[in-house]
Each structure stands twice: as structure tokens, then as C-alpha cells.
C-alpha positions in Angstrom: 96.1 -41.0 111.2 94.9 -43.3 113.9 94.8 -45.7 110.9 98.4 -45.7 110.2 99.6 -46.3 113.9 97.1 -49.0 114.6 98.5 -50.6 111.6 102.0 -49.7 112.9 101.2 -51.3 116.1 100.0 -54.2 115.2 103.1 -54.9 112.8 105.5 -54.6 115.6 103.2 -56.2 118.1 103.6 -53.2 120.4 100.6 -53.1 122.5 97.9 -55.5 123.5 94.2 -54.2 124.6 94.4 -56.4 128.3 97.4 -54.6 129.2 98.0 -51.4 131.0 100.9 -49.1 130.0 102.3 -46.0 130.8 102.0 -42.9 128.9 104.8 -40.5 129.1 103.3 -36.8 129.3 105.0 -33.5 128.7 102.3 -31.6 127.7 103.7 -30.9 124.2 102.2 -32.3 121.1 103.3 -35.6 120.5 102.7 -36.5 123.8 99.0 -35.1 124.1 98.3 -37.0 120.8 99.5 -40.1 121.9 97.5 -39.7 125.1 94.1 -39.3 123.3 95.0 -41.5 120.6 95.7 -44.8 123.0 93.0 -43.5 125.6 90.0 -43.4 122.9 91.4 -46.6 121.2 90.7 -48.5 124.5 93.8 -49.1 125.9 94.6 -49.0 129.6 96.6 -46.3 130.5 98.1 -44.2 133.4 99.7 -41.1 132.8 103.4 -40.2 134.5 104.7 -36.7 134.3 108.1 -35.4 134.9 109.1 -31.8 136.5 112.4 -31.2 136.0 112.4 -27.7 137.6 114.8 -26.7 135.0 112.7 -24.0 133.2 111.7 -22.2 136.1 107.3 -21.0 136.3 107.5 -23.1 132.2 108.1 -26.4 133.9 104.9 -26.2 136.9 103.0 -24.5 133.6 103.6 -27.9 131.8 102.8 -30.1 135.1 99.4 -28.1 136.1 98.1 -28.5 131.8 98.9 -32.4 132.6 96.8 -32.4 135.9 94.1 -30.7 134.1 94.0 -33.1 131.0 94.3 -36.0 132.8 91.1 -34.9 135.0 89.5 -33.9 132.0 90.3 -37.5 130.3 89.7 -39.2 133.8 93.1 -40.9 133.2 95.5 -41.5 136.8 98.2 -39.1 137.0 101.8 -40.1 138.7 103.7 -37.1 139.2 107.6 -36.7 140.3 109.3 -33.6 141.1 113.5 -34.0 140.2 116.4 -31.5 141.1 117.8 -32.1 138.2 121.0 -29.9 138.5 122.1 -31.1 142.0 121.4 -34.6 140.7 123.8 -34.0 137.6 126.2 -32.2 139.7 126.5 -35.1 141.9 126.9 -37.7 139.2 129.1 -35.6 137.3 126.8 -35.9 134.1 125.1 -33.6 131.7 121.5 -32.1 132.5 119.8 -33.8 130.1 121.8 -37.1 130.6 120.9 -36.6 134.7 116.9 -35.5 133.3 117.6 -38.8 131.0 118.4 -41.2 134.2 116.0 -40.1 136.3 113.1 -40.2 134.3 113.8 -43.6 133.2 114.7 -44.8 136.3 111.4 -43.6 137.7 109.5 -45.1 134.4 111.2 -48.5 135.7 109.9 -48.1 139.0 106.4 -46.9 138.4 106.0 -49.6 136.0 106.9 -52.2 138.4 104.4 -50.3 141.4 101.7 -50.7 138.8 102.0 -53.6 137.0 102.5 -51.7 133.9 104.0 -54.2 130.8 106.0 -50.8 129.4 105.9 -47.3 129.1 104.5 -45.4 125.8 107.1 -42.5 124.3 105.9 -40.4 121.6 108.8 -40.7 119.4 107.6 -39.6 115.7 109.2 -39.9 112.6 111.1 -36.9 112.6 112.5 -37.3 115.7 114.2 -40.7 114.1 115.1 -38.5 111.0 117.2 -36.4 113.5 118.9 -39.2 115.8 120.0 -40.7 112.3 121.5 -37.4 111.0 122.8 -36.9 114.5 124.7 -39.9 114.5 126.2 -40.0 111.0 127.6 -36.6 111.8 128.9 -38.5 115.1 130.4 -41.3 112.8 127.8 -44.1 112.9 127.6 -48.2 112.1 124.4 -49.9 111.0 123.0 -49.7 114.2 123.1 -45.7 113.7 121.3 -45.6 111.2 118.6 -47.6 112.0 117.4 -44.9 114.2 114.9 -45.0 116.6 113.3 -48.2 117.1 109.6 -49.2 118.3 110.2 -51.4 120.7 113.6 -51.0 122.8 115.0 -51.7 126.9 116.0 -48.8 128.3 118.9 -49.8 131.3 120.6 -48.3 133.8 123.4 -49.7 136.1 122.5 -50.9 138.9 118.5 -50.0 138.3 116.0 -51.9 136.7 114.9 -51.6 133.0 112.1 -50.2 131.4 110.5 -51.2 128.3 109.9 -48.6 126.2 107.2 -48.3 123.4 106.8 -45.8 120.6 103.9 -46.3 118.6 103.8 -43.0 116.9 107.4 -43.3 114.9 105.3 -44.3 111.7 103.8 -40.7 111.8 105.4 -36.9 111.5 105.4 -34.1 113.5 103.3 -32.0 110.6 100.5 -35.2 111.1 100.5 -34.9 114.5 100.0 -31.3 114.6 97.1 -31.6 112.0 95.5 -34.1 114.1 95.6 -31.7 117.4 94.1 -28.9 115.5 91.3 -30.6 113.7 90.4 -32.0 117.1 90.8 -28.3 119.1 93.3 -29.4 121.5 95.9 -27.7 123.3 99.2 -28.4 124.3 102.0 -26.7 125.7 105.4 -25.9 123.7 108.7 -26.0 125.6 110.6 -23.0 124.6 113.8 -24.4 124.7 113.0 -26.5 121.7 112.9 -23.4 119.6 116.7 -22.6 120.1 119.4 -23.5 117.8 122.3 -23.7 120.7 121.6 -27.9 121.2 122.9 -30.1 118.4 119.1 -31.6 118.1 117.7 -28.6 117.8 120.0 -27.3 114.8 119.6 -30.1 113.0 115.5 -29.6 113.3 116.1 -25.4 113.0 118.3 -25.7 110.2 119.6 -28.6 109.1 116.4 -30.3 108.1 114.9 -27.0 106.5 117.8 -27.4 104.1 117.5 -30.5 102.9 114.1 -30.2 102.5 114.7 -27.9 100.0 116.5 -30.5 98.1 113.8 -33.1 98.1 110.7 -32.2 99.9 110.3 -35.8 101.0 113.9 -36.5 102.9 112.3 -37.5 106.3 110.1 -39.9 104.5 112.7 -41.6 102.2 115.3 -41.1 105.7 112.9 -42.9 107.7 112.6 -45.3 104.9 116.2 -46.5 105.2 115.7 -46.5 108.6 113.6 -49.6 108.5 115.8 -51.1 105.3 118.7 -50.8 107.8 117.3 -52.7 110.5 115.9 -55.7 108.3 119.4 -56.1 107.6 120.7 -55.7 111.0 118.0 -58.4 111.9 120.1 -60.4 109.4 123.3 -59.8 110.6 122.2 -60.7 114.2 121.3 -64.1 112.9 124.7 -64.6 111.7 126.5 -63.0 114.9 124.3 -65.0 117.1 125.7 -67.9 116.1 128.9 -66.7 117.4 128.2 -65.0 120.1 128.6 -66.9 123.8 132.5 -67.7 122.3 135.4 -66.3 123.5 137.0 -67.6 120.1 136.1 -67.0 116.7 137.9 -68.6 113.5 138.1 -65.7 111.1 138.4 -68.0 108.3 135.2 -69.7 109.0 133.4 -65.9 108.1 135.1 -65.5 104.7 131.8 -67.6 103.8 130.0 -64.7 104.4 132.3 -61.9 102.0 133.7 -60.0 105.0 134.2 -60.7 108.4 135.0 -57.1 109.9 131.4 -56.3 110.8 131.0 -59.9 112.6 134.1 -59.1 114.8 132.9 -56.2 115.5 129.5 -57.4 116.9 131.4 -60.1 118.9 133.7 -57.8 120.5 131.8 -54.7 121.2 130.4 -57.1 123.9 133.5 -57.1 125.5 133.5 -53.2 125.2 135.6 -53.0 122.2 135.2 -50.0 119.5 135.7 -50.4 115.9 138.8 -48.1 115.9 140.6 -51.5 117.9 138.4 -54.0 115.5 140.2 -52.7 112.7 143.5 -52.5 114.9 143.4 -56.4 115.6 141.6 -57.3 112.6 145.3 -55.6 110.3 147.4 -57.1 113.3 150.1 -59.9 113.0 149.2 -63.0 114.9 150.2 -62.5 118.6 149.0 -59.2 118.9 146.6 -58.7 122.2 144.6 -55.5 121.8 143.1 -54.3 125.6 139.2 -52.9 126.3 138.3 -50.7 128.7 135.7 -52.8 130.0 138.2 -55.2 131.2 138.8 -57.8 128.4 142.1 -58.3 126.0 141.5 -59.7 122.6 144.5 -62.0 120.7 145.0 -62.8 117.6 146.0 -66.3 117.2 147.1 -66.9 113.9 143.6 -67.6 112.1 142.0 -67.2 115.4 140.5 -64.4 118.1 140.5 -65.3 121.3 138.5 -62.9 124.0 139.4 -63.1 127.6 138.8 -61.1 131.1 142.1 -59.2 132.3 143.8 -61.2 135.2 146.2 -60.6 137.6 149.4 -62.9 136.9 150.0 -65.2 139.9 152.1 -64.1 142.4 155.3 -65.8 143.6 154.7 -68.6 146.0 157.0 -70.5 148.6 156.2 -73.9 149.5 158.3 -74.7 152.7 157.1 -77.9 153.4 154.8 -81.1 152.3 151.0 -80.0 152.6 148.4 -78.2 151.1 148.2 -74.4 150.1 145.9 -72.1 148.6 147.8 -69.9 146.0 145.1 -67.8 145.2 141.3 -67.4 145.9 140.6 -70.2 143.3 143.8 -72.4 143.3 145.2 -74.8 145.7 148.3 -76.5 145.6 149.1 -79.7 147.4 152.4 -81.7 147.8 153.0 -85.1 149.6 155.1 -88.3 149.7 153.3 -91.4 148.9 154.7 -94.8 147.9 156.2 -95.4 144.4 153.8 -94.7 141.3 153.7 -93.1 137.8 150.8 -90.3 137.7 149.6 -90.2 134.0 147.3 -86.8 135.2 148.6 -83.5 133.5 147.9 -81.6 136.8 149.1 -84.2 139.2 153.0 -84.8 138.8 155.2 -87.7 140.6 158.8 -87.0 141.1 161.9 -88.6 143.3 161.4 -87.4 146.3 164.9 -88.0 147.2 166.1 -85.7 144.1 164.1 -82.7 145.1 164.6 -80.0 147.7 162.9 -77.6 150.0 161.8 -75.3 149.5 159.7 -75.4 146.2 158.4 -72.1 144.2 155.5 -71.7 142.2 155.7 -69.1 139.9 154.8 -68.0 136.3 157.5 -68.3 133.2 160.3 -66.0 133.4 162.5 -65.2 130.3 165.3 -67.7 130.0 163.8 -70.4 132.1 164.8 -74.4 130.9 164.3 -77.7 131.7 165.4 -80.8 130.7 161.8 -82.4 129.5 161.4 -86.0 130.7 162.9 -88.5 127.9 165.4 -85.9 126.5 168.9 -85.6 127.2 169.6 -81.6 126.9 167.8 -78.8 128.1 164.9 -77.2 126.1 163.9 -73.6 127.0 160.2 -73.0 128.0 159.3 -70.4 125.5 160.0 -73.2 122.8 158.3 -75.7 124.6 155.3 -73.9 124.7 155.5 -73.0 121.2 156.1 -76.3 120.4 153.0 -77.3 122.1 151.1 -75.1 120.2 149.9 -72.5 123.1 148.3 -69.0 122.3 149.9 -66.0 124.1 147.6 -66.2 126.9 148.2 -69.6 127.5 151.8 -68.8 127.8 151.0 -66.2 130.5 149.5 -68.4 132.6 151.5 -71.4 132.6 153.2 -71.9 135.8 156.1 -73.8 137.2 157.4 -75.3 140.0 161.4 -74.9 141.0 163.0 -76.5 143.8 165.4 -74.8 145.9 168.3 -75.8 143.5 167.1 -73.4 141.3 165.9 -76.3 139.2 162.0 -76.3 137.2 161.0 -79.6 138.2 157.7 -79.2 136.8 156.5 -77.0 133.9 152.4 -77.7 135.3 150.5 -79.8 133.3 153.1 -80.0 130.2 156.4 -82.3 131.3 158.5 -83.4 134.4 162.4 -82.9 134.2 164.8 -85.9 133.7 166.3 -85.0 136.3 164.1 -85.6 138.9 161.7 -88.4 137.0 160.5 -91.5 139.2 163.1 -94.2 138.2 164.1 -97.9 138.9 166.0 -96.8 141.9 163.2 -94.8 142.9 162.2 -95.2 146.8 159.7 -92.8 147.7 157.4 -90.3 145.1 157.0 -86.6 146.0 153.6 -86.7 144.7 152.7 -82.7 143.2 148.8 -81.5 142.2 147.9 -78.2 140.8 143.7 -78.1 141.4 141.8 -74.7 140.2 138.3 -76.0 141.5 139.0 -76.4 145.0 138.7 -80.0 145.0 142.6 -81.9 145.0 
């Protein structure tokens, strides 16, 4: 067997011989094979073991075979004792997603106290069998299916990470078993395993046994896909990659690749889209902004998706007098008189300064706002202006304006002046207007 996983380690370039690791211990099987198998092949390891105080006088039976094994092996022992429930009742979670957190967390930790580059798991094949058929009967993408992988980072918020290492997926539980038996060693068995009550555990009980019965090798061909599966997620990366620090993404540029549903999908789920709103935006007419929970809106721009975070509209601002003002943490707003000039800046505007009043109002488009755009005779309103200048829906949200206290917009910001108001022949003095999101006017 040892065969196989050295083989299996070496393809993934799992572990290296100078490095020291962390082994995982329960006690139970896998985890007592993968402690003698790495400890005899040489590697550097300390052992961590979890109590959990969940299964009463079971749980310190587990911890005092771990101590004993350890000294036996003359391998280090960490040890950390959890209260799991009132840790679960105070994050509001699950026991085993609280048991989940806090032995990770921990692993992070320990690893970092060490110097340990990762901690060892003894994942085995059939445990990836089971997340797979777990998560089809969940509803599943690729990534699903590629069940559980060798090498992975296991975060928290707000904690560090872990890497986590599993060098015994290429082998089953029925090896492993063989292996401890041949060799006379013990382990302990957590009877909570043997139910059927946990979804995990019926699928093992029950589910498995069944199809077994239909082919005799399912875990094997299962755990086979598994690894098909991932070469072409390793594809598919490639391709999203490319992508991937964009907020936009032509959707016609992907029909190179036969479908572009998948790709959109691997962009947005960084955003903290699902695919139920993919396939929402994806059949949507352009102008149609979907919304994640993770704070982001997605629009679909004719041929285009734009991504962007959720922002507060600006508020309504009065501008009393000539000076400089801060309109919001990021944007400052400054208006002066200054001798006679032409500003050719988008976000600097000159006006007659004898043609417009005080107070001034910056403020975002409101339905039924017009202007008369500098060199036209009649008034234009802003909604076809914008269109007309080609702006996406979120472009339209933001655009501000400035309105003097005759009610009139003498500025749509960084798009046109109004006639009404332009620098002229006659023109004695410019009200000089800039619009600055750096900080810097």
C-alpha cells in the first residue's frame, strides 16, 4: 500500500522529507495508518488531537489511545480540549460545523507555533466517493464532483488558514483496514459513525452497499471521475483566469469557447453570485441588474456584464456660497470666480458667473430633469442624453448634476454645460466649477 501513496504523493507534490507537518489524530483507522505510514517513511511529524467532549467517557477513551501511541511511536503530542456545544450555541452554528471551526482554527494556529508547512488529514477514497454523492444529491457543479482534493486551504473569517494535505485519498477504507490488521494495530472506532441518522453516514450505511451491488467497483470508477473532473476544472480555470480581475466581461468574446454560462458563472460566484441568478442574467434583456448577497449588482449591458460593489446614491447637497466642500468621504466639490477662460476638462466646468445664482445643488438625476446642452437651441432631457452618450445603467445612477437656485441644471458633471449659462463674448467674470473624487482639486 505504502507503494501507492508514495506514488500518490509524489504526483501531487504533497510532502517533502525536510519538512515537518502535522498529523491529525482521532484514534480511528485512517488516522492511525496515516500516522505510522508517514512516521516510518521518515517524515517529520507532530501529532495534534482534538476532544470535543461530545461523546461523553468515548471522547477521553479516544484522547488517552492517542497519548499512549504517540509515546509508544515517540512522536510529540498537542492536545486541545473544546466545548463544542457552548461554542456552537454561541455562534449559532451546527455541532459539527462549530467541531469543524475549531479544529481548523486550532490546526492554523499550531501550525504557525511550530513551524509546521501543513497539516496531514486522512481522507481516503471512500470518503471522496461520499462527498461526491453527497453533493449531487445537494445539486452540484464541476467543482462537486471533483470531490475531495489532495492538496486544499482550509479558511476561516477573520482566522488564518491552514493547508491541509491528504495523502491517503488514493487508497480505500477496506486497504487501510487490511494494512492495520496485517500489522496488529489498534485503533479506536467512534460509535457515532455506525448510525444511519447523519446524511454521511446513510450514504456509507446504505447507500453505497447498494450500489455496490450494481457494480462492485463504483468507488473506484467514482473516484476515477473524480480526478477526470478536476483535469477539466484545471482547464476551465485557465480560461476563467483570463477573465477574472474584470468587473466586465464581453459575452460574445466566449462564444469561441461553445458556451459561455459556465465562465459567467466562475466570474461571478466571486462576487457571491449563485447559478440560479447566472442563469437569471445570463436569459435577461439588456439593462437588467441582478443583486448578490455579498454586496455586488451585476448588469447586463447589451453584449456586456458589468460587476460592481453596491453604493449608496449621493445625497443631496447645498452649496451656499463660493468655496470648497466635501460631498462625501471621497468627493470634494469646489466652486470659485476666476477671470475669463474656457475649461476643456470634463470635471472642471466654466460658466457666467453673472448668469448663475446661489445657492447651487448637487444632486443625482431625477426623472424629468432637462437642459439645454451647450450649442443647441432646445432643451434635451437627461435620460436621452445619457443614452445618447452611450452610458450603462450604472453610469446613469451615478451621474450627477449641479442646479442653480433658478431651478436651472447648469451642469450635467463631466457631460455638457447649458446654453444658458455658457462663457460668452459678453462674458465678465467665470464661475469656475470642479467635481474631484481623489481628494486632490
Amino acid at each position: 500500500m505504502w507503494s501507492k501513496i508514495d506514488a500518490y504523493i509524489k504526483k501531487y507534490n504533497l510532502l517533502n522529507t525536510s519538512d515537518l507537518y502535522i498529523i491529525a489524530l482521532s484514534g480511528g483507522a485512517d488516522s492511525v495508518a496515516l500516522l505510522l505510514l508517514l512516521h516510518e517513511a521518515g517524515y517529520r511529524v507532530h501529532v495534534a488531537h482534538c476532544n470535543f467532549h461530545l461523546r461523553g467517557a468515548e471522547s477521553d477513551r479516544d484522547e488517552a489511545f492517542c497519548v499512549e501511541l504517540c509515546e509508544k511511536l515517540g512522536v510529540e503530542l498537542h492536545r486541545a480540549h473544546f466545548d463544542t456545544h457552548e461554542y456552537a450555541e454561541l455562534h449559532k452554528v451546527s455541532i459539527e460545523m462549530a467541531a469543524r471551526e475549531l479544529r481548523y482554527s486550532w490546526f492554523a494556529q499550531l501550525c504557525k507555533d511550530v513551524g509546521a508547512a501543513g497539516v496531514c488529514v486522512a481522507h481516503h477514497s471512500d470518503d471522496s466517493v461520499e462527498t461526491v454523492l453527497l453533493n449531487l444529491v445537494r445539486g452540484t457543479g464541476l467543482r462537486g464532483l471533483m470531490g475531495i482534493q489532495p492538496k486544499s486551504q482550509m479558511s476561516q473569517k477573520n482566522r488564518p488558514s491552514v493547508t491541509c494535505l491528504r495523502p491517503l485519498l488514493c487508497v480505500s477504507r477496506a486497504e487501510i483496514e487490511d494494512f492495520l490488521v496485517k500489522r496488529g494495530q489498534k485503533y479506536v472506532t467512534d460509535s457515532t459513525n455506525l448510525e444511519a441518522d447523519v446524511q454521511r453516514n446513510r450514504i456509507r450505511l446504505q447507500v453505497l452497499p447498494l450500489l455496490r451491488e450494481l457494480n462492485p467497483a463504483v468507488s473506484e470508477n467514482i473516484q476515477r471521475m473524480t480526478e477526470n473532473v478536476g483535469e477539466a476544472q484545471t482547464v476551465l480555470d485557465t480560461i476563467v483566469d483570463k477573465y477574472r480581475n474584470s468587473n466586465i466581461l464581453e459575452i460574445r468574446e466566449l462564444e469561441k469557447y461553445g458556451s459561455s454560462e459556465y465562465i459567467v458563472y466562475e466570474w461571478l460566484k466571486n462576487y457571491g453570485f449563485n447559478g440560479s441568478q447566472v442563469r437569471q442574467i445570463m436569459d435577461a434583456e439588456s439593462g437588467r441588474i441582478v443583486s448578490s448577497a455579498s454586496g455586488y449588482e451585476v448588469l447586463k449591458d447589451r453584449s456586456r456584464l458589468i460587476v460592481e460593489a453596491i453604493s449608496k446614491p449621493l445625497k443631496r447637497n447645498i452649496v451656499p456660497e463660493e468655496g470648497t466642500y466635501r460631498l462625501d468621504e471621497n468627493m470634494l466639490f469646489r466652486v470659485r470666480k476666476c477671470a475669463v477662460y474656457v475649461s476643456k476638462m470634463p470635471y472642471i466646468a466654466t460658466l457666467d458667473a453673472a448668469k448663475v445664482t446661489f445657492p447651487l445643488t448637487v444632486r443625482g438625476v431625477e426623472e424629468g430633469d432637462w437642459m439645454i446642452p451647450y450649442g443647441m437651441s432646445g432643451r434635451k432631457l437627461l435620460s436621452d442624453l445619457m443614452t445618447d452618450c452611450k452610458m450603462t445603467v450604472f453610469e446613469k445612477r451615478r451621474q450627477l448634476v449641479v442646479v442653480d437656485s433658478q431651478g436651472v441644471i447648469v451642469w450635467a458633471v463631466g457631460l455638457r454645460t447649458d446654453s444658458r449659462v455658457a462663457v460668452s463674448d459678453q462674458t465678465k467674470e467665470v464661475l469656475e466649477i470642479g467635481l474631484c473624487d481623489n481628494g486632490n482639486l
